[in-house]
C-alpha positions as CSV (number, residue, x, y, z in Angstrom):
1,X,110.1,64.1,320.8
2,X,106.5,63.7,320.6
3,X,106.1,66.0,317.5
4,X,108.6,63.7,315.5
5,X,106.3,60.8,316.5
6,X,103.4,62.4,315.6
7,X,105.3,63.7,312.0
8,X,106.3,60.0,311.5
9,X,102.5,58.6,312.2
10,X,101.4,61.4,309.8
11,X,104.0,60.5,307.1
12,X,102.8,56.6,307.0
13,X,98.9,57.5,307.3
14,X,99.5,59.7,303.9
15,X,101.7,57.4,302.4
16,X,99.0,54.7,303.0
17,X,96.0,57.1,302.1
18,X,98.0,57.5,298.9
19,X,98.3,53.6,298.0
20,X,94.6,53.0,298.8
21,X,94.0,56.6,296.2
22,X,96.4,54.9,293.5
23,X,94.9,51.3,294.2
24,X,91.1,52.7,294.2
25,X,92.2,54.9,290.5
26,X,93.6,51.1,289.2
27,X,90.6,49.8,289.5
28,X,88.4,51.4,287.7
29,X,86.9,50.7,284.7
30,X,89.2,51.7,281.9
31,X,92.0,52.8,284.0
32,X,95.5,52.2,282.4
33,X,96.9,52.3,286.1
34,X,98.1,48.8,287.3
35,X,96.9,47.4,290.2
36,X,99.1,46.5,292.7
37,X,97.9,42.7,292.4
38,X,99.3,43.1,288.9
39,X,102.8,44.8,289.7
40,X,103.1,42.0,292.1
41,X,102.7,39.2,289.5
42,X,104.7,40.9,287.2
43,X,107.1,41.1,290.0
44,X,106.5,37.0,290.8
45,X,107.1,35.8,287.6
46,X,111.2,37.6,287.1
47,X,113.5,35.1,286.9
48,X,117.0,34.6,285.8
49,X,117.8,31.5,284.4
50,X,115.9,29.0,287.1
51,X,116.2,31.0,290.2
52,X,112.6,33.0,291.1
53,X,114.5,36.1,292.0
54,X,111.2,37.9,292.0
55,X,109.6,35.6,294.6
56,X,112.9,36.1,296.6
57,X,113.0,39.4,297.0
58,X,109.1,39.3,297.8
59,X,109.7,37.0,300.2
60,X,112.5,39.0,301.3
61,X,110.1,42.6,301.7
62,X,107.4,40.3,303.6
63,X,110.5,39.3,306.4
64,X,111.9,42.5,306.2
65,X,108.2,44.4,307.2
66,X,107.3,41.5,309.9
67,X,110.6,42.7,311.1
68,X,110.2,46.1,311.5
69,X,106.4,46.5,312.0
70,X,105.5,43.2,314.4
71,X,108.3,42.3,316.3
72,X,108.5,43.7,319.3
């Protein structure tokens, strides 16, 4: 039991020492990577016809990680 907690904590440190790799490659100069301030604006801005879906479903992610991660 332990070594599938430890193999889970491993799994989300990489996964998150990969977004900070791809974040820190975004943003530097002349780098045709988007940021992911800029995938989440482009993301923002989707709508069809007058309802934000984009904001929605961001919304949505946010609730959806307090979920899982903070509550308790």
């Amino acid at each position: 039991m332990i070594v599938v907690r430890e193999l889970a904590i491993a799994g989300f440190l990489g996964a998150f020492g990969a977004a900070l790799g791809l974040e820190w490659a975004a943003r530097r100069p002349g780098s045709r990577i988007p940021s992911l301030a800029a995938i989440c604006g482009v993301a923002m801005r989707y709508r069809i016809g007058r309802l934000p879906v984009g904001r929605i479903v961001m919304l949505g992610f946010c609730w959806w990680l307090g979920w899982h991660f903070l509550a308790r």
